[in-house]
C-alpha positions in Angstrom: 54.4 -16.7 26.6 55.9 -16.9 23.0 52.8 -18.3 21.1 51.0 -15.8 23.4 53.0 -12.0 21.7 53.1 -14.1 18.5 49.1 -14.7 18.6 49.1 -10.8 19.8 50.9 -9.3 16.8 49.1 -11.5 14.2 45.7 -9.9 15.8 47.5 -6.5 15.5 48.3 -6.9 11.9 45.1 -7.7 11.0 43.6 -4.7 12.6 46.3 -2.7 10.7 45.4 -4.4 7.7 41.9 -3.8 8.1 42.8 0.1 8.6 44.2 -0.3 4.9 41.2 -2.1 3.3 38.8 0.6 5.0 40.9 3.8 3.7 41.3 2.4 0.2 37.2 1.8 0.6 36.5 5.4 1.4 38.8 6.5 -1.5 36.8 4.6 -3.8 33.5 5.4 -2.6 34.2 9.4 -2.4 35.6 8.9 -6.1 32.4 6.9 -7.2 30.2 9.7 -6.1 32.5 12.4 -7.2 32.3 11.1 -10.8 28.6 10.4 -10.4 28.2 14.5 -9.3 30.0 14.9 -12.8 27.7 13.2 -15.3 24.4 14.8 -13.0 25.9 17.7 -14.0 25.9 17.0 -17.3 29.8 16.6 -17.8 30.8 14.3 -20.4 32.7 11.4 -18.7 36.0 9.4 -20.3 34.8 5.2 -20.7 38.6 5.2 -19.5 38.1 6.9 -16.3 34.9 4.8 -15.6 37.2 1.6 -16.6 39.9 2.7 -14.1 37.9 2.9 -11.0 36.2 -0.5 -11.8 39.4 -2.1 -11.8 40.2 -0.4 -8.5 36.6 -2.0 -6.9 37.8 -5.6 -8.3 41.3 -5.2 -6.7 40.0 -4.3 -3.9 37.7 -7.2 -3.8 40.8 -9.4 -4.5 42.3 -7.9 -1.1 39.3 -9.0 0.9 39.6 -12.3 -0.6 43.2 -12.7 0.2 43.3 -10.9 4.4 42.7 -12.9 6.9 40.9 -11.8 10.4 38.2 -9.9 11.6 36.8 -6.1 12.1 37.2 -4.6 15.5 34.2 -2.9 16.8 35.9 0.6 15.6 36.5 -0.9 12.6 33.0 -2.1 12.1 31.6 1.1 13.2 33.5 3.0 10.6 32.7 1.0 7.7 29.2 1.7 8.7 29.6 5.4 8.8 31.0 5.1 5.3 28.5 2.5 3.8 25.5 4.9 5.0 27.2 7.8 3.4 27.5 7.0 0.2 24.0 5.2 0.6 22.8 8.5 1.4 24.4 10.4 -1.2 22.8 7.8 -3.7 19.4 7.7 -2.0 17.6 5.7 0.7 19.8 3.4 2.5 18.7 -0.2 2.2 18.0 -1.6 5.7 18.3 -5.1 4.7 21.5 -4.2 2.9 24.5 -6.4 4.3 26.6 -5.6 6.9 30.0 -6.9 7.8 29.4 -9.0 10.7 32.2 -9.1 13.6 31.8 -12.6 15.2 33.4 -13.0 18.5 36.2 -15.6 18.7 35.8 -19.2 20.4 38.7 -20.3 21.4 40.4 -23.4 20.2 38.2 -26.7 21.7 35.5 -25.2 23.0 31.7 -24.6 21.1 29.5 -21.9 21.4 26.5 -22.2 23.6 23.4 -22.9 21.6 20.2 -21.9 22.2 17.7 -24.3 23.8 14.0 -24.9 23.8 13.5 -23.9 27.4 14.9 -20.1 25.8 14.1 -19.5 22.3 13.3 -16.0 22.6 16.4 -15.0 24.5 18.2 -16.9 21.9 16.9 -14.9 19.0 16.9 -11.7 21.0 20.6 -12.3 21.4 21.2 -12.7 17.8 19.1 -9.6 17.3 20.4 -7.4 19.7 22.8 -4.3 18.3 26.2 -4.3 18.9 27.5 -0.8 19.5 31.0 -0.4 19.8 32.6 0.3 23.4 35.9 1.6 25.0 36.4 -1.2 26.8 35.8 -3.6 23.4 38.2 -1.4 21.1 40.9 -1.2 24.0 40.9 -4.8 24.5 42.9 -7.0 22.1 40.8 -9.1 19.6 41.4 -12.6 19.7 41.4 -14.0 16.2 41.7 -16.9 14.3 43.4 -16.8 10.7 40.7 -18.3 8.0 38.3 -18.7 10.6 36.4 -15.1 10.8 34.1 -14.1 7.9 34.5 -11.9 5.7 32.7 -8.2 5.8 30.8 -7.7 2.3 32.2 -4.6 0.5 29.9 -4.4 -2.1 29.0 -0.7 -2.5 25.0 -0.5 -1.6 22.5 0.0 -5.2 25.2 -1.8 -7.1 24.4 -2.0 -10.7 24.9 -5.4 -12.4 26.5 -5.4 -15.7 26.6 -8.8 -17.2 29.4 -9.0 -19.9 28.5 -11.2 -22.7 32.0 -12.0 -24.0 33.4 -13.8 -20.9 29.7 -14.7 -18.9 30.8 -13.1 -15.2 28.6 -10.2 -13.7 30.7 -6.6 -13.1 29.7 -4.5 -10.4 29.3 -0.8 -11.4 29.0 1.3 -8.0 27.0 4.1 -9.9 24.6 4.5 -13.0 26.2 5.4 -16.1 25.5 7.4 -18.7 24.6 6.3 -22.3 27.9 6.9 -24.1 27.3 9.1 -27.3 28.3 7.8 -30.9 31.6 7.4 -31.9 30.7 9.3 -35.0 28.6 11.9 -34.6 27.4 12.7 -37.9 25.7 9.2 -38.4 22.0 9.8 -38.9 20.2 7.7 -36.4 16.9 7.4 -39.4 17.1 6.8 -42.5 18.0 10.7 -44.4 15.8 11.7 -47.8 17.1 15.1 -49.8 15.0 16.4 -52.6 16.5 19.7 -54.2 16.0 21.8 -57.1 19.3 22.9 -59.4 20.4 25.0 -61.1 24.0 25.3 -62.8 26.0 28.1 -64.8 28.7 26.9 -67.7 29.5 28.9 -70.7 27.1 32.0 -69.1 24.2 29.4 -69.5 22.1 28.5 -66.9 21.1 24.5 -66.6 18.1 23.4 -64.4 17.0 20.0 -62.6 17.4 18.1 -59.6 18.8 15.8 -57.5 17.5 13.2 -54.6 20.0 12.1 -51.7 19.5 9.2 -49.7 21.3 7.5 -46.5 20.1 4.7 -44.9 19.6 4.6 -41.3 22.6 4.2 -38.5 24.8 4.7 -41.7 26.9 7.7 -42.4 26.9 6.5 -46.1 24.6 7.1 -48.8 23.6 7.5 -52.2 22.6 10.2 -54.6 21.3 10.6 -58.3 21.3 13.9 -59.9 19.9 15.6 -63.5 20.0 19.0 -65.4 19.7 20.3 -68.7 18.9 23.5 -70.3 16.0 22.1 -72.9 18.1 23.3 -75.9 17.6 21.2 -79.0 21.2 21.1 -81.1 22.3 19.9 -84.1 24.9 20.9 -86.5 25.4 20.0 -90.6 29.4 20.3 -90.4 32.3 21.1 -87.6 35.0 24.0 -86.6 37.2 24.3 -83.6 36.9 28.0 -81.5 39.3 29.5 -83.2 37.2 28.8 -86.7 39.3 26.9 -88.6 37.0 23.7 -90.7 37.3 20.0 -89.8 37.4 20.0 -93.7 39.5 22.9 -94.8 38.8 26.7 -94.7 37.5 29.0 -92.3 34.2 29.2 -91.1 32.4 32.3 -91.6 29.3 33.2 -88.8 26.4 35.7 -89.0 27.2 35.9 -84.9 24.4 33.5 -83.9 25.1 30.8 -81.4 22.9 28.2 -79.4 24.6 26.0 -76.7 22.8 22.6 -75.0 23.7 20.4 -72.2 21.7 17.7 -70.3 23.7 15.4 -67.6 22.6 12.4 -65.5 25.0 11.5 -63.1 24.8 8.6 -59.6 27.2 8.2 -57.1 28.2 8.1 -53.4 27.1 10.4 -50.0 29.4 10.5 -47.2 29.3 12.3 -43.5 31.8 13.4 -41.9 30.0 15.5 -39.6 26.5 15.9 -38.4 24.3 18.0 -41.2 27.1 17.6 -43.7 27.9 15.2 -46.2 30.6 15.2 -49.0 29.2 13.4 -52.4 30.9 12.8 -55.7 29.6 10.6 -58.8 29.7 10.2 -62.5 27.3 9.5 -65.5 26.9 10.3 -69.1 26.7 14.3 -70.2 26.4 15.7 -73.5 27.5 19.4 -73.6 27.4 20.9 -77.7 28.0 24.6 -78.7 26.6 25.6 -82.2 27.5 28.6 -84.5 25.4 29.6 -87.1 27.0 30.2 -90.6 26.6 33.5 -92.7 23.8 30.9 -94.9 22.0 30.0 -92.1 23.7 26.4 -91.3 25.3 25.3 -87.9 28.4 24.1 -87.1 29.6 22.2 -83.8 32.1 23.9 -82.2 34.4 20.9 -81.7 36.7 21.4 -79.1 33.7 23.0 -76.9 31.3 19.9 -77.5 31.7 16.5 -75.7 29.4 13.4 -75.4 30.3 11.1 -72.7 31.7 10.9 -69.1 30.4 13.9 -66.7 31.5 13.9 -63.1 30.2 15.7 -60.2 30.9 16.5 -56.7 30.4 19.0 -54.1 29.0 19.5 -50.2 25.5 19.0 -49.2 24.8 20.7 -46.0 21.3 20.6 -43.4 19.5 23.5 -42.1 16.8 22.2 -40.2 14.3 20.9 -42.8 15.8 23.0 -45.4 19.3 21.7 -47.2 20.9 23.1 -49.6 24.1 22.0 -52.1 26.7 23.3 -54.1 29.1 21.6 -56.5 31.2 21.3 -59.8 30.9 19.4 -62.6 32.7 19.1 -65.8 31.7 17.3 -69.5 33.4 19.5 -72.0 33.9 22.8 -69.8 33.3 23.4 -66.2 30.0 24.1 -64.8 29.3 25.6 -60.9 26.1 23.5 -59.2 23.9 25.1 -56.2 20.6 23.5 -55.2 18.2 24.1 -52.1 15.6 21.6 -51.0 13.8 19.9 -48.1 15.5 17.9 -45.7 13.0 14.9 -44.8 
């Protein structure tokens, strides 16, 4: 009578236990094809909340490894109701999907009749008949065995397999995901070719040329070379500061004539931050000279206005389609204000 209420609770718990597994199932199958309503829709989806609910299917895979018993007929029948649910929320149910099977208990000693060659086809129609759950059958305690029952496959139907290189096992993924965009937006997925036309304003001169901008493809860094000049020729037989005084003594004495040349070629780097804008700065070599004309008809080179050597440049380069345009600073002996508009290939 004692191993009889023991054997009864055991076959009790597991039905309770069952009740459990099949609740946290639903949960995670309404959740999967909540989410997968959300990214039909359209809505961008966290990898984190993706990454959650896979860890909830592979605990509760751990729980189906670890109980112990069978289904019930109710039990059975409810798992089917939820199975062809979400099947039917993700399409055409799969009829030769698998089903959790509820094998009836043999008790200890005794073998189940097998089927004989006198009977074949009652044998197999016995093994094909439906089982449809009945009062009687769900009122009636079911006798079960601990280890000896198999276990019902889980797996929600139209799983995706996901193989993951780094560790060589196969993840189930109960619904299609969606391509996850860039980290960084801004990165051109080609390779990115500027050509523009310059123009710059120093001294109240304008300077003309151009530059070419280039990024490689899947990079959001690039490169960029850039020229201008104003075509003045300059040249000078002796030297004064602005304020006139003579590299040699004396003041210098103008007829109010002046001539000012610059010409620049300067390389350097193209970065994105965002997509259609990139941030560049470089250097080269820049002369910039500003001549006066003497009251006998000689120049002299403004010293302190004049500078061979470094130039630097920077500025924003922005994208409009096919169309770009640019604008910038540069300095060599006195600052000078870059815009440029071009074609965007």
């Amino acid at each position: 009578m004692l191993l009889f209420s023991r054997f009864t609770a055991h076959a009790q718990g597991a039905r309770e236990k069952w009740d459990t597994v099949l609740d946290r199932y639903e949960t995670v199958c309404d959740q999967c094809l909540s989410l997968r309503s959300r990214i039909v829709s359209g809505e961008a989806v966290k990898d984190k909340e993706v990454a959650s609910l896979l860890k909830e299917w592979d605990r509760l895979r751990q729980t189906l490894q670890d109980a112990s018993g069978s289904m019930s007929e109710i039990q059975r029948a409810r798992f089917m109701t939820i199975r062809n649910r979400y099947a039917a929320a993700l399409g055409t149910p799969d009829p030769k999907a698998a089903v959790p099977a509820v094998t009836p208990e043999t008790p200890p000693g005794r073998h189940a009749p097998a089927a004989t060659a006198s009977s074949p086809g009652k044998a197999v129609a016995a093994r094909q008949k439906p089982q449809t759950p009945s009062p009687e059958a769900s009122s009636r305690p079911e006798r079960t065995i601990p280890g000896r029952n198999p276990m019902p496959a889980l797996a929600p139907p139209r799983a995706l397999s996901v193989p993951l290189s780094c560790t060589g096992r196969t993840q189930i993924e109960p619904f299609p995901r969606r391509a996850s965009a860039p980290a960084n937006s801004g990165i051109p997925q080609r390779a990115d070719i500027d050509v523009l036309a310059l123009a710059g304003l120093s001294r109240s001169r304008f300077s003309f040329g151009a530059s070419l901008f280039y990024t490689p493809p899947r990079s959001c860094w690039g490169c960029f070379v850039s020229g201008r000049s104003n075509f003045v020729r300059t040249g000078s037989a002796y030297a004064c500061n602005s304020s006139g005084a003579l590299d040699a003594g004396g003041m210098f004495w103008g007829n109010g004539k002046d001539r000012y040349g610059v010409g620049v070629l300067n390389a350097g780097v193209l970065f994105y931050p965002a997509k259609n804008l990139a941030l560049y700065a470089g250097a080269g070599y820049g002369k910039e000279e500003l001549d006066w004309q003497d009251t006998a008809g000689q120049w002299a080179r403004v010293g302190d206005w004049s500078r061979a050597g470094l130039s630097v440049e920077a500025g924003v380069l922005l994208h409009f389609g096919p169309v770009s345009i640019s604008a910038g600073y540069g300095y060599i002996a006195s600052p000078a204000f870059i815009a440029g508009c071009g074609i965007h290939f």
